[in-house]
VOVEX-178826 format. One line per 3 residues: number of its first residue (from 1); for each residue x, y, z of C-alpha. Coordinates in nm, 4 decimals, padded with zeros to 6 digits. Each point is the difference from the previous one (the first is absolute). Layout:
BEGIN
NUM	X:Y:Z ~ ...
***
This chain:
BEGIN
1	-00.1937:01.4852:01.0056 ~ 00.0036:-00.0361:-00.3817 ~ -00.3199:-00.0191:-00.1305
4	-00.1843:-00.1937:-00.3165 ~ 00.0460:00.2450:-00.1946 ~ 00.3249:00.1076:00.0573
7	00.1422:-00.3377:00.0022 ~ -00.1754:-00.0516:-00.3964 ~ 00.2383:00.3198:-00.0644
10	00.2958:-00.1473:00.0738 ~ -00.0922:-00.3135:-00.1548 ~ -00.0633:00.1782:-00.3176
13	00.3458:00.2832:00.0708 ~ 00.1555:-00.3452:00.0300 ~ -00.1154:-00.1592:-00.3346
16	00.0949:00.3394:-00.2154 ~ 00.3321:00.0130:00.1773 ~ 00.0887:-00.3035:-00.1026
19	-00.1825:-00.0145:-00.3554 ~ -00.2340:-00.2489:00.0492 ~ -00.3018:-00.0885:-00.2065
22	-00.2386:-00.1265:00.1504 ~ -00.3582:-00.1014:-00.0897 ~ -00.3480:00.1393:00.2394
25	-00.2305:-00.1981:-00.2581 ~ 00.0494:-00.3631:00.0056 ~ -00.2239:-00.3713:00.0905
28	00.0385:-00.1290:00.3784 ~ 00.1700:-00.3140:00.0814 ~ 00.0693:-00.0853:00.3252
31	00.2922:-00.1834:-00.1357 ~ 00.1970:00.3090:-00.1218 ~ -00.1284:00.2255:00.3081
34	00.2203:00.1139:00.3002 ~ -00.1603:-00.0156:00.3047 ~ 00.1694:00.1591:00.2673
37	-00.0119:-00.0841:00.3926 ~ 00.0995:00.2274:00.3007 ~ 00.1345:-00.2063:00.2317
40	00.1464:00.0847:00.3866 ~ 00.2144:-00.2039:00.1599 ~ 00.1488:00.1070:00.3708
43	00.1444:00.3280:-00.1007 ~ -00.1165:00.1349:-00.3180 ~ -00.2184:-00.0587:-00.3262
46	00.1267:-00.1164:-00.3241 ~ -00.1631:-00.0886:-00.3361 ~ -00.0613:-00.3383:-00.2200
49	-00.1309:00.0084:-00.3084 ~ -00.0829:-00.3723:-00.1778 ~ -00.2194:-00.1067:-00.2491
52	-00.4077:00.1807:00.0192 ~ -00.1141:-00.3962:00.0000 ~ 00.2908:-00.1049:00.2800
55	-00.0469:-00.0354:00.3942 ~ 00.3275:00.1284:00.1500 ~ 00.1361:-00.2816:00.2605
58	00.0726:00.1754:00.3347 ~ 00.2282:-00.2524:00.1199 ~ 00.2073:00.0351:-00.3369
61	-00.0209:00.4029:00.1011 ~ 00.0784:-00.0866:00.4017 ~ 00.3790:-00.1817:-00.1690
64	00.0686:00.3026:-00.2239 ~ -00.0418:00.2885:00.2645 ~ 00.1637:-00.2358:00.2477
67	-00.3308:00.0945:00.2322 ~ -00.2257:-00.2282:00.1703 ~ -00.2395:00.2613:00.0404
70	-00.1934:00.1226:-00.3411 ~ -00.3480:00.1767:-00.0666 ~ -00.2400:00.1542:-00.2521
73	00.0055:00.3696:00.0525 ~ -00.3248:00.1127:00.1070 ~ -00.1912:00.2431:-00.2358
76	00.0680:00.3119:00.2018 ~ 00.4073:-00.1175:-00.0508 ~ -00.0412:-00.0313:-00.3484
79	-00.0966:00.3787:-00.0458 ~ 00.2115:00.0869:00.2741 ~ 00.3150:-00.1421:-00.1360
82	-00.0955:-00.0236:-00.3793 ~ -00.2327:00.2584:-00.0548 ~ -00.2327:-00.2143:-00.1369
85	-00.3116:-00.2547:00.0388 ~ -00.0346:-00.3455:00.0016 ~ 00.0706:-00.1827:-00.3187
88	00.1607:00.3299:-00.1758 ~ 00.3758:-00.0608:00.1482 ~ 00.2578:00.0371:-00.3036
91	00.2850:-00.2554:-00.0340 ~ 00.2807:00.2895:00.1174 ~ 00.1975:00.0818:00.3021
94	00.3246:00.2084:00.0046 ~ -00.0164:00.2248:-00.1556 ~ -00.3321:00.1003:-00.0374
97	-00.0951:-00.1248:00.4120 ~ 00.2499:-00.0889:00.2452 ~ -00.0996:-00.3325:00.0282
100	00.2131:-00.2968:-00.1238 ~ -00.1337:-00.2053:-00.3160 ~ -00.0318:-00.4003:-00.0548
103	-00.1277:-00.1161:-00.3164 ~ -00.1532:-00.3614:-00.0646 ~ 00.2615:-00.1503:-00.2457
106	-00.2593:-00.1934:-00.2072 ~ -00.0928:00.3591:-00.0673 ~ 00.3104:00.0446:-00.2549
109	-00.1446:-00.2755:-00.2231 ~ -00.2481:00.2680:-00.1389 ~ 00.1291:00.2229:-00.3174
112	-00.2356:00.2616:00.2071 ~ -00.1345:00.1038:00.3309 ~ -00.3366:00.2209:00.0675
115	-00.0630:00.1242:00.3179 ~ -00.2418:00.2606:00.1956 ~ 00.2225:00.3281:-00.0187
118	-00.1263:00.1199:00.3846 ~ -00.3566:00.0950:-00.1437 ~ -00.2532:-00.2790:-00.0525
121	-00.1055:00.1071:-00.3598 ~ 00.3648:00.0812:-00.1017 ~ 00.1327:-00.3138:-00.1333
124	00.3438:-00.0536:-00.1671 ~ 00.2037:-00.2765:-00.2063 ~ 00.3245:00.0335:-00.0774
127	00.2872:-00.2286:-00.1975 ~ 00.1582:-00.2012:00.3176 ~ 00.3691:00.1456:-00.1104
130	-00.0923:00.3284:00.0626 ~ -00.1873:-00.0572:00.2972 ~ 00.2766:-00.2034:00.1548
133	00.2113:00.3183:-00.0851 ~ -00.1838:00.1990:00.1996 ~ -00.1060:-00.1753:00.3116
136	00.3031:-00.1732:00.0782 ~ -00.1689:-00.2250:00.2434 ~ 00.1517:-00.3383:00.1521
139	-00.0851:-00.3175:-00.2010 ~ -00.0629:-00.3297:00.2253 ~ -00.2616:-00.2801:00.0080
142	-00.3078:00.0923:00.2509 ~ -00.3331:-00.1281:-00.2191 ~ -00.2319:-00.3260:00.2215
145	00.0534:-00.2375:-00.2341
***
């Protein structure tokens, strides 16, 4: 299990790897945050990230995993799988987790993108370019409108 801690590492292995600036210092807005979901369908977890002020639409979800089954991890899933708590999930999978990636694509309207990095009072924002770069994640349409 990769813990909180551990996971912030890579995070920050990942951002000097691939020289990116980023900025720990910055104003909140809901507008520019990722918030990332762990979701399960029948066989395994994946992650969506959308907009911090967005509801994710689970039937929208249900179409793009081609499930009809889909659920919230439970807390003790989250740290099992992610290594970390509630509300601290970064927006990565591979490679960082083994877990596949979907990202909200209103989120690409945003010149940046903040996020928890695994550890509550470790926030992060980041030009979307270079993010993008380095998460690779699937781009589709699953916000409640």
């Amino acid at each position: 299990m990769i813990k909180d801690i551990e996971y912030y590492n890579k995070i920050m292995e990942c951002f000097k790897a691939h020289r990116v600036h980023f900025n720990t210092e910055f104003e909140k807005d809901p507008k520019l945050s990722g918030k990332s979901l762990l979701l399960k369908d029948k066989s395994c977890f994946h992650i969506f990230t959308l907009r911090g002020d967005r509801k994710s639409d689970n039937k929208k979800i249900r179409k793009i995993l081609n499930s009809h089954k889909l659920r919230f991890a439970t807390d003790e899933e989250l740290l099992e799988v992610a290594g970390v708590i509630s509300g601290c999930l970064p927006p990565f999978g591979r490679p960082l987790i083994d877990i596949d990636h979907y990202i909200d694509e209103e989120l690409l309207q945003n010149e940046f993108i903040s996020f928890n990095a695994a550890i509550a009072d470790k926030k992060v924002r980041l030009k979307m370019e270079d993010y993008l770069k380095m998460a690779n994640p699937s781009i589709c349409e699953f916000k409640k409108l």
